[in-house]
VMD Tcl script that draws the C-alpha trace (Angstrom):
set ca {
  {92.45 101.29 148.80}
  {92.48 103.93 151.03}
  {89.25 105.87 152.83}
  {87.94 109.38 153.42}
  {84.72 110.28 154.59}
  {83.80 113.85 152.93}
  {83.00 115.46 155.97}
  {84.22 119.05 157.83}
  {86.65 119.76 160.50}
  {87.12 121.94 163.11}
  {90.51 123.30 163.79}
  {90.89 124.42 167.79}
  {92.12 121.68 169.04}
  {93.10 118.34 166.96}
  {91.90 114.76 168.63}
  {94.12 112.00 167.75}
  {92.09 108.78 165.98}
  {94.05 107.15 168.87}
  {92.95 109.95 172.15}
  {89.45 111.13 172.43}
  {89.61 114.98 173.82}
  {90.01 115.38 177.26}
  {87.50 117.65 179.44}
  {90.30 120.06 179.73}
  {90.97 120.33 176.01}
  {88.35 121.73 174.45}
  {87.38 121.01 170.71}
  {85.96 123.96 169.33}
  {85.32 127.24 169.83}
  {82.01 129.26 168.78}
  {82.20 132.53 167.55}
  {78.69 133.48 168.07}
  {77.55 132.99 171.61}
  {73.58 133.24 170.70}
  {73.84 130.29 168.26}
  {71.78 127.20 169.67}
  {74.03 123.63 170.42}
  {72.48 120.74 171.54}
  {74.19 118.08 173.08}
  {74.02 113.78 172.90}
  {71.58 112.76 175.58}
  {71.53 110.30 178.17}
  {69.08 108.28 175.74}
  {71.31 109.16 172.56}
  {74.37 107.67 174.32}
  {72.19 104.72 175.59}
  {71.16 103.96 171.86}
  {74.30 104.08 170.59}
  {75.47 101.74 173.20}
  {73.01 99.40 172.06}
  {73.96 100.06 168.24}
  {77.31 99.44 168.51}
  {76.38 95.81 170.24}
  {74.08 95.17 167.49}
  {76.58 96.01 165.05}
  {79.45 93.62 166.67}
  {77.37 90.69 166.88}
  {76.42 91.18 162.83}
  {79.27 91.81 161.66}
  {81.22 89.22 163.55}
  {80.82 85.97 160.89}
  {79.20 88.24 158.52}
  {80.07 86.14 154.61}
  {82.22 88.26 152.53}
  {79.60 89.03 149.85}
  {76.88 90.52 152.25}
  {79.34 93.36 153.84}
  {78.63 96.16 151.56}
  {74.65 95.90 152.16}
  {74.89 95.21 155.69}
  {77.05 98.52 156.28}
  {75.02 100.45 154.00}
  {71.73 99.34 155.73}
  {73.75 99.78 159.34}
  {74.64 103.21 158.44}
  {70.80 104.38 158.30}
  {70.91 102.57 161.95}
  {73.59 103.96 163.12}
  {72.67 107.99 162.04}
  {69.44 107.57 163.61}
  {70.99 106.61 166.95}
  {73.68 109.80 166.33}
  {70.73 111.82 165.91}
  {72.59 113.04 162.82}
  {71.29 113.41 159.08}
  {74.06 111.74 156.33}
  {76.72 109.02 157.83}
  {79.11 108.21 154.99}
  {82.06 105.73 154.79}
  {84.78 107.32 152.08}
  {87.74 105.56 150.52}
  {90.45 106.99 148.93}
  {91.68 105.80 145.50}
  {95.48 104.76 145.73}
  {95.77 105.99 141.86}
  {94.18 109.16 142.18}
  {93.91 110.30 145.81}
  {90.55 110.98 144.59}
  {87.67 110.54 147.39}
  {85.49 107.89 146.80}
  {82.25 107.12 148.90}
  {81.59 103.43 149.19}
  {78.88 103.40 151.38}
  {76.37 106.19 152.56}
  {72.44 106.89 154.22}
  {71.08 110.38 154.07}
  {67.74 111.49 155.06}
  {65.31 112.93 152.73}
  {65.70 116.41 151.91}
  {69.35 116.51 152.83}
  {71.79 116.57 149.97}
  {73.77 113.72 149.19}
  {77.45 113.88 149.65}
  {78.87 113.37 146.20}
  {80.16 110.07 144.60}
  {83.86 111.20 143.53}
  {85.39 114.29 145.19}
  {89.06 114.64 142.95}
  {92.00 115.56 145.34}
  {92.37 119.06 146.24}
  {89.14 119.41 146.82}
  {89.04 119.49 150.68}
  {92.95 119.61 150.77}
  {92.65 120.41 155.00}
  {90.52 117.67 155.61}
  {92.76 115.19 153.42}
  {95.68 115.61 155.09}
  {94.07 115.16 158.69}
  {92.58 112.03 158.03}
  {95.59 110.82 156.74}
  {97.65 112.21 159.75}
  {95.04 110.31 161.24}
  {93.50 112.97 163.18}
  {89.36 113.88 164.03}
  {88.29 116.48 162.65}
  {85.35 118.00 164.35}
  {83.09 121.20 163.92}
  {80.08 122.25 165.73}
  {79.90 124.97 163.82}
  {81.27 126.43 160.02}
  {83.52 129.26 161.41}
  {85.22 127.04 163.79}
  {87.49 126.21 160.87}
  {90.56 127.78 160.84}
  {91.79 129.63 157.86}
  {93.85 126.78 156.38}
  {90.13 125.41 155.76}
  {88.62 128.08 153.84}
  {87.55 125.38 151.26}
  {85.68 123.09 153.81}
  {84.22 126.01 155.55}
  {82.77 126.95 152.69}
  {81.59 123.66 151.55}
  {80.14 123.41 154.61}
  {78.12 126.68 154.22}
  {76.80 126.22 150.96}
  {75.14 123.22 151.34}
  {73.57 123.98 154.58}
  {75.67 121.93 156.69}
  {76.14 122.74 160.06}
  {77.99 120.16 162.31}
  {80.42 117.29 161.49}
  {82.76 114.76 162.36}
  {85.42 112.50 160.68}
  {87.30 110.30 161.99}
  {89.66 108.32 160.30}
  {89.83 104.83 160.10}
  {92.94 102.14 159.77}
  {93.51 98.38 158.55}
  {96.61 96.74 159.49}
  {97.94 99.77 161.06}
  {97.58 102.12 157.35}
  {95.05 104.93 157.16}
  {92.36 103.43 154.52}
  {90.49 106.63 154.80}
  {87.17 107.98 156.94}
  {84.07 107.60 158.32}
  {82.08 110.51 159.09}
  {78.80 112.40 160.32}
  {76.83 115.19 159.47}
  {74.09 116.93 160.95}
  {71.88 119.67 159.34}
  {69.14 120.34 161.53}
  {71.22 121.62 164.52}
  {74.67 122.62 165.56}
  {75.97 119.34 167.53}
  {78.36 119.15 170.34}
  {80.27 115.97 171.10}
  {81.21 114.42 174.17}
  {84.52 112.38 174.59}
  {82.45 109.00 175.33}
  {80.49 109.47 172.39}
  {83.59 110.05 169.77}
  {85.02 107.01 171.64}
  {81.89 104.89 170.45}
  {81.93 106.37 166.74}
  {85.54 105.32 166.67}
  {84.19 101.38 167.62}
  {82.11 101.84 164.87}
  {84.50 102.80 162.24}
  {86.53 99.98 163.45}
  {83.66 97.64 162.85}
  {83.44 98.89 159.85}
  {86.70 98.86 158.83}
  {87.55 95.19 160.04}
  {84.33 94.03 157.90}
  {85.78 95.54 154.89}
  {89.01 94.07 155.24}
  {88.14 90.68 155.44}
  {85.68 91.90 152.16}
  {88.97 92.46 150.38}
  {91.25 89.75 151.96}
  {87.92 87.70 150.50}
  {88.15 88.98 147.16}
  {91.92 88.96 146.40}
  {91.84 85.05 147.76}
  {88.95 84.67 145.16}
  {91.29 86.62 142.28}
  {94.27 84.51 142.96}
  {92.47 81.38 143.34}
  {90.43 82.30 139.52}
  {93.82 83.11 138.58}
  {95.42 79.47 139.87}
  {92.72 77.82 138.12}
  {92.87 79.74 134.79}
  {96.84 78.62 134.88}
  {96.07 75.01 136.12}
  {93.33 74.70 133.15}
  {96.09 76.07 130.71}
  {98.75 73.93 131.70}
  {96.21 70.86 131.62}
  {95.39 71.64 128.31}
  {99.04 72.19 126.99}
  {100.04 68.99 128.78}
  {97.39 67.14 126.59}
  {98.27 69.07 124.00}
  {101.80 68.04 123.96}
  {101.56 64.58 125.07}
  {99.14 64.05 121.21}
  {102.19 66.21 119.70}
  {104.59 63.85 121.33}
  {102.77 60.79 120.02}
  {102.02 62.16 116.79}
  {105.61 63.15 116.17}
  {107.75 60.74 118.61}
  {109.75 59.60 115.64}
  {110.80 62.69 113.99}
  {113.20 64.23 115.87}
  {114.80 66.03 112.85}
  {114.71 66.88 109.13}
  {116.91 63.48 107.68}
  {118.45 64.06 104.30}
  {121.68 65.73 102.72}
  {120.81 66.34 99.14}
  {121.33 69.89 97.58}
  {117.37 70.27 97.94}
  {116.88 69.54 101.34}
  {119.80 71.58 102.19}
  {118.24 74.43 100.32}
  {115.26 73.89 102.25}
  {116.98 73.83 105.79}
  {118.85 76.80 104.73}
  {115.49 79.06 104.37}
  {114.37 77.52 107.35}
  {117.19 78.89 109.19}
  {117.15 82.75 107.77}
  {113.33 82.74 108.79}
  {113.63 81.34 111.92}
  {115.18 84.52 113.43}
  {111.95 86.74 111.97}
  {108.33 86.42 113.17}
  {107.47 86.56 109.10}
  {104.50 84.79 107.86}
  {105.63 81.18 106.50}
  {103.54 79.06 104.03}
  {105.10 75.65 103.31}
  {103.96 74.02 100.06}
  {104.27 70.43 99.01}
  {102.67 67.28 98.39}
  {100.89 65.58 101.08}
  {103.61 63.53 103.50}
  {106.52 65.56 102.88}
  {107.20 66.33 106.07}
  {105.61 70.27 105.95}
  {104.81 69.84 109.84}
  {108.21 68.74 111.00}
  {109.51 71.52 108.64}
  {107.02 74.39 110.87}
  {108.37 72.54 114.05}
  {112.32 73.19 113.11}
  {111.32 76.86 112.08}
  {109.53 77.06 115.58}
  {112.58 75.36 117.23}
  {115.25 77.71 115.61}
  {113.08 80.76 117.07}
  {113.25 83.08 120.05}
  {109.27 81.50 120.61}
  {110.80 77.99 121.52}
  {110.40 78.24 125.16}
  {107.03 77.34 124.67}
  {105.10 74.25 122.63}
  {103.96 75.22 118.86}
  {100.75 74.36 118.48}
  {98.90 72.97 115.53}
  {95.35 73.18 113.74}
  {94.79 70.76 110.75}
  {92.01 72.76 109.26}
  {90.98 70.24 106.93}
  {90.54 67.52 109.89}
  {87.57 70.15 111.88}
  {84.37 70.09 110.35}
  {83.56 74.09 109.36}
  {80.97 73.96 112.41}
  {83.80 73.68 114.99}
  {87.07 75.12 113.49}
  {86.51 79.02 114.70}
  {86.02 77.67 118.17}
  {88.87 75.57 118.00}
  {91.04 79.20 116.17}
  {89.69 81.48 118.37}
  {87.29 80.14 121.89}
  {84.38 80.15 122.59}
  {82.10 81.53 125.80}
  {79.88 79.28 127.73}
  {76.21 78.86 125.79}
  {78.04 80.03 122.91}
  {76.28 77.18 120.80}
  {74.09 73.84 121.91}
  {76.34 71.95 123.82}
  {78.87 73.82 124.93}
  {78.84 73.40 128.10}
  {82.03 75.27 129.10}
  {83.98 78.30 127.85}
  {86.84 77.25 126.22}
  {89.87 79.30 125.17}
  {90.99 78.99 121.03}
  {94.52 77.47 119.48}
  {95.33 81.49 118.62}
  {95.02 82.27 123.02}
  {96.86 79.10 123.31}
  {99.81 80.03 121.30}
  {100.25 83.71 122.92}
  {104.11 84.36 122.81}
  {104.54 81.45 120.62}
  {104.17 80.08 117.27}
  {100.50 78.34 115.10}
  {100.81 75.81 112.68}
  {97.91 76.03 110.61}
  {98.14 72.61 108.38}
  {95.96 71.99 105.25}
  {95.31 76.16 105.27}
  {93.71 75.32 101.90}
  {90.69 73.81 103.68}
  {89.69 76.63 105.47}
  {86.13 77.89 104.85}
  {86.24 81.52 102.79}
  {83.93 83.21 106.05}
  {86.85 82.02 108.50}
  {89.62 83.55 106.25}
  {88.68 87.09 106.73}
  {88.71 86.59 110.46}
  {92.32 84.98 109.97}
  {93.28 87.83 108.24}
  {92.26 90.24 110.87}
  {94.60 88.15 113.39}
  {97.10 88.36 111.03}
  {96.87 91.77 110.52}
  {96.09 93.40 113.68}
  {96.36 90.43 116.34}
  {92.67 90.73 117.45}
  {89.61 88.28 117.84}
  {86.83 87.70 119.42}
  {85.97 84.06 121.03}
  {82.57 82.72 119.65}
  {79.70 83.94 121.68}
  {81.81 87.19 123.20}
  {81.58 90.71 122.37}
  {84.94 91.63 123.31}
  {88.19 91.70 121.85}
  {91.08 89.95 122.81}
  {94.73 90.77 121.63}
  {96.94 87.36 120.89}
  {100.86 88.12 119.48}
  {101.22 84.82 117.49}
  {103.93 83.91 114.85}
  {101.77 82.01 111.48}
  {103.04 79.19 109.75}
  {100.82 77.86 107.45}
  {100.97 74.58 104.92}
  {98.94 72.97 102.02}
  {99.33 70.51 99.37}
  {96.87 72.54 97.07}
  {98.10 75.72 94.85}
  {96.50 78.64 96.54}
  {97.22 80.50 93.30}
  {94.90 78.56 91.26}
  {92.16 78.72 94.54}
  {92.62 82.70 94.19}
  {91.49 82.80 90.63}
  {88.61 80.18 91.02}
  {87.45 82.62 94.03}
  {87.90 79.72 96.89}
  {90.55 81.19 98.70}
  {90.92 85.61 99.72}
  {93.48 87.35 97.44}
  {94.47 89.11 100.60}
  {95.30 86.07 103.22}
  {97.47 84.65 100.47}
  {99.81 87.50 100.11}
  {99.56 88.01 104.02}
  {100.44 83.59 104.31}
  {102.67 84.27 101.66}
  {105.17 86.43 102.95}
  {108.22 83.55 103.11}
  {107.02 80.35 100.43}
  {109.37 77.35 101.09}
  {108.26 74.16 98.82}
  {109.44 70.96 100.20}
  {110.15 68.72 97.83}
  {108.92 65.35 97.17}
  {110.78 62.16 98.05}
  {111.03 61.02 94.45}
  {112.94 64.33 93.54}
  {115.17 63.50 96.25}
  {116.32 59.56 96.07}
  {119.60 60.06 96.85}
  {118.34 60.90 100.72}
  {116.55 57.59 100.60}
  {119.03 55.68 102.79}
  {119.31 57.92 105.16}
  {115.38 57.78 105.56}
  {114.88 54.23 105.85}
  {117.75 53.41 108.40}
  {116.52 56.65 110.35}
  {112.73 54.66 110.23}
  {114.04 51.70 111.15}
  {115.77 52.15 113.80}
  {113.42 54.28 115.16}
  {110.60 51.72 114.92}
  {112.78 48.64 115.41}
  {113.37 50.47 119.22}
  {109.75 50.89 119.34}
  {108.89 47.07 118.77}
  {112.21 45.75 120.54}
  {113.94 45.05 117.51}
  {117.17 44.78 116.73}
  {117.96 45.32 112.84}
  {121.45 45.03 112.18}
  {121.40 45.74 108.36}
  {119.08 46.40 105.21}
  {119.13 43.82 102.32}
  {121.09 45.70 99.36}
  {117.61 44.74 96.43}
  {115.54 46.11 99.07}
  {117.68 49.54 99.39}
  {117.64 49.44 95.38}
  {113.74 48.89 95.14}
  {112.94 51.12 97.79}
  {115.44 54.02 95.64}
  {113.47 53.01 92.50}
  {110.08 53.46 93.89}
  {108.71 56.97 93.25}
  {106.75 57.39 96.43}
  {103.21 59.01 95.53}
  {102.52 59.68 99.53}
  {106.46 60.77 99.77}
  {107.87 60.18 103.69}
  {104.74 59.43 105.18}
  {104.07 55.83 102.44}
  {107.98 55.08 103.20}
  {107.30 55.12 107.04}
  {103.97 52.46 106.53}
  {105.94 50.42 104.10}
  {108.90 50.15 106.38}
  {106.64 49.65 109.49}
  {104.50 46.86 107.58}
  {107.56 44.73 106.37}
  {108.99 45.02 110.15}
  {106.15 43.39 111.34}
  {106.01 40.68 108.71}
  {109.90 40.10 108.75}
  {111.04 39.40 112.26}
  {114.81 38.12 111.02}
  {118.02 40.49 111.74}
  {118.16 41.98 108.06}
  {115.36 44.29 107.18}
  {114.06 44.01 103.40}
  {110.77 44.43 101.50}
  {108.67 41.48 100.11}
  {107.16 41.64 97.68}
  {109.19 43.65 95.66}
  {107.54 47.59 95.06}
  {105.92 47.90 92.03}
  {105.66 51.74 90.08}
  {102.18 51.45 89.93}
  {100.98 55.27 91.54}
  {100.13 57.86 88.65}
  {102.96 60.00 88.81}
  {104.82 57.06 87.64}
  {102.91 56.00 85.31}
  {102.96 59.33 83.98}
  {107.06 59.57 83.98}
  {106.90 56.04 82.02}
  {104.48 57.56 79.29}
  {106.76 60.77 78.82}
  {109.61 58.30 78.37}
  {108.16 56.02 76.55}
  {106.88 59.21 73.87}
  {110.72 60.53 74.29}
  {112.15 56.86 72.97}
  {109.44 56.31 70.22}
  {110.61 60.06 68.79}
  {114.09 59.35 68.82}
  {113.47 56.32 67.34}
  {111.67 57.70 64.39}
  {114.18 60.53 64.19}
  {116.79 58.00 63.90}
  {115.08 56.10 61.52}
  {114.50 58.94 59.14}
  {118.67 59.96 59.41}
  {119.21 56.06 58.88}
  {120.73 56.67 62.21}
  {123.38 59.29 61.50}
  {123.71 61.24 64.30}
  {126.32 63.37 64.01}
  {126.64 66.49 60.67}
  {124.11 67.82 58.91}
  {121.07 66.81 58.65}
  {121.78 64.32 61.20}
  {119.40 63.20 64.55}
  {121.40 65.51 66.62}
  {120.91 68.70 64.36}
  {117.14 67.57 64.01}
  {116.22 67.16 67.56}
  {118.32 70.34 68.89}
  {120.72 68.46 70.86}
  {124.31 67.70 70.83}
  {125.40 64.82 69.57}
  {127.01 63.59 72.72}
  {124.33 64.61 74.39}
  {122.06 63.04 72.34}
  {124.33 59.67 72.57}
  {123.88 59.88 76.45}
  {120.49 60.13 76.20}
  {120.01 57.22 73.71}
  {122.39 54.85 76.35}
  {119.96 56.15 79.22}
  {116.73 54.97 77.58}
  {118.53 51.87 75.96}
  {117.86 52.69 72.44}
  {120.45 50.46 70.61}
  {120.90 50.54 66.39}
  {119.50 47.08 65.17}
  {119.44 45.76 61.43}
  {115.93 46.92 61.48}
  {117.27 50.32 61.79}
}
mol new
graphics top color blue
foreach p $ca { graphics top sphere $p radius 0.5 }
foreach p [lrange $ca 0 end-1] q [lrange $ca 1 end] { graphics top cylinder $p $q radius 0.2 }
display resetview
């Protein structure tokens, strides 16, 4: 930042920062011969001799956190042994070119220089101290016209001598330290200017080790903060990478699957809401992670919340952070999945289970991208792409009150419904040989086909917990079946609700058709025949009969 001191300046003749005046050269010129100037004595020079060696020693190893007070509490020193009334030390904003007074001592009774002086103010003395020239005035009207502003300044506050004198680190003018004196019109000798010049330069070098100091202290937060991140992502990833270390892709060709990859695709290229739907191990995460992969957010890791796997006490500081002292125990602040996934994609799994007073603050990221961490006042701004998932029907939740009208339309901007592995049996062997090789590399073995019953049984089976049971099955018979051809013993058995369920609805179907038949004394075809009855044609009808195995017998 750069320095001014507010102080006035004479005009006669200018004094380089870097060549006190010579005897020859004089500095200033009065314009009234009766007006009283008093010089720096013999014992004025003598104690600012001794201030200046005071100074050096202090400020030598001075820590980087005590320079402000020790030059403000110097600068009441150092005007006493000037013999002057207000010492300031002005920077000058970069931004603005505004003056700004860091550090200042004034005597009682004499007014204080002011805290901000906007550019344009004291225009003259501006551009000397950054020409790097004194300025000095013993009197008001020693100012040259060109300084009508400071020589009025100067006048109305009572102000009668005063020097400036620029000051410099690493060769660039930072801006000024300065003198004023308001009792008595004060000349300057070369040796003394000399010695105020040490003293700025004191000054000056304290302050820039301050700010060397502080920027090392900002970069090294900043390292941390980016070394904590990356420690936490690494983490992150590496429970990703186990989690999901054998799905490297969606496996399956049928016409539903296909439909499903297809949306995946034309969303992919939006940053549109998602909310996948389907039963539980259907593979709704590894759908969000090809959505996230097929985006322009893929340079960096999705990241997942299971909201149903937090208990409600912990889940906003796991969304959105939390400050140190936020709660009991925590000990440490702690930034929230939403800051994690800046720039990239959230996977909020099981959104069903999120508590209704966490919803409206989802909403609100959702909305407007802003959140607070727990135990903070103040805002922070994430831009996150949302792709949420559940098993439960959200519609149903709306209308019983246990879910906000409002964050389902917002989730539900793009549905997708995976469907369930029993809807789908003709991806089946695809699945399993995609399982087993992956675990058979896993476990160092070496499965060089799959018995054709097992195949068969495992297409039968109707797979209540969908990919996820398949994987466990496969896994569990890999262990207990260490020979070259993979197959399940004992046999599956249809014994999960759904199927029971599908063998009740069939059974019903064939007992109808039965008694339809019965009644037609199994004509099928014409009027009044099982087809006509039933509202199906009679091939149809006779396809349907081959499928359940309903065959005419003589009780018929």
């Amino acid at each position: 930042m750069d320095h001014l001191s507010l102080k006035q300046a004479p005009h006669l003749s200018p004094v380089s920062a870097d060549r006190p005046p010579s005897d020859s050269e004089p500095t200033f010129a009065l314009h009234d011969a009766t007006i009283s100037v008093t010089s720096i004595t013999a014992e004025g020079r003598l104690a600012i001799e001794q201030t200046i060696a005071d100074l050096s020693a202090k400020f030598v190893n001075l820590p980087a956190a005590q320079v402000d007070q020790e030059i403000t509490s110097s600068l009441e020193i150092l005007t006493n042994a000037l013999g002057t009334d207000r010492t300031n030390l002005g920077q000058i904003d970069p931004k603005t070119g505004d003056i700004v007074i860091t550090h200042t001592w004034t005597r009682p009774g004499v007014p204080p220089f002011a805290a901000r002086v906007l550019k344009g103010v004291l225009p003259w003395l501006e551009e000397r101290v950054m020409r790097g020239e004194i300025s000095l005035a013993v009197h008001p009207a020693d100012l040259p016209p060109e300084a009508a502003k400071e020589r009025a300044y100067m006048e109305s506050i009572g102000e009668k001598s005063s020097l400036v004198i620029p000051f410099r680190v690493g060769g660039k003018i930072l801006g000024g330290f300065g003198t004023d004196n308001f009792h008595s019109h004060l000349r300057w000798d070369d040796a003394s200017i000399a010695r105020v010049q040490t003293v700025a330069e004191i000054f000056a070098n304290a302050l820039a080790r301050k700010w060397a100091d502080e920027e090392l202290q900002a970069l090294l937060a900043e390292i941390r903060e980016l070394k904590d991140r990356l420690e936490r992502e690494n983490v992150y990833l590496r429970q990703e990478i186990q989690l999901e270390h054998c799905h490297s892709k969606i496996v399956g060709t049928s016409a539903k699957i296909r439909e499903v990859l297809k949306k995946a695709e034309q969303v992919a290229r939006t940053d549109s809401a998602v909310l996948i739907l389907g039963e539980t191990g259907t593979g709704k995460e590894l759908l969000a992670r090809t959505i996230h992969e097929l985006s322009q957010r893929n340079a960096q890791a999705m990241v997942k919340v299971n909201c149903a796997a937090l208990p409600s006490t912990l889940i906003e500081s796991e969304l959105f952070g939390r400050e140190k002292g936020a709660y009991t125990g925590a000990l440490a602040r702690e930034i929230g999945r939403f800051e994690l996934a800046h720039k990239s994609t959230i996977f909020l799994d099981e959104i069903g289970e999120l508590p209704l007073d966490l919803q409206s603050k989802l909403l609100r990221v959702l909305q407007e991208g802003e959140f607070e961490r727990l135990g903070s006042s103040r805002t922070r701004h994430t831009d996150v792409r949302v792709i949420a998932a559940t098993n439960r029907n959200l519609q149903t939740m709306v209308k019983e009150g246990k879910f906000r009208e409002d964050l389902y339309y917002r989730l539900n901007v793009f549905p997708i419904t995976v469907p369930p592995l029993r809807e789908r049996p003709e991806d089946i062997p695809a699945l399993v040989w995609h399982i087993v090789k992956d675990l058979g590399k896993q476990m160092g073995r070496n499965v060089e086909g799959i018995h054709a019953t097992t195949m068969s049984n495992l297409q039968s089976y109707a797979w209540p917990g969908n990919v996820r049971e398949l994987r466990n099955v496969i896994e569990r018979n890999l262990i207990l079946n260490r020979g070259p051809i993979f197959r399940v013993q004992p046999a599956l058995t249809p014994t999960d609700s759904t199927t029971k369920a599908h063998r009740r609805i069939k059974e019903v179907e064939s007992d109808y058709l039965r008694q339809v038949l019965a009644s037609t004394k199994w004509k099928i075809r014409g009027r009044n025949g099982a087809a006509e009855i039933v509202g199906l044609k009679a091939t149809t009808l006779e396809a349907r009969l081959k499928k359940l195995g309903i065959r005419r017998t003589n009780s018929i």
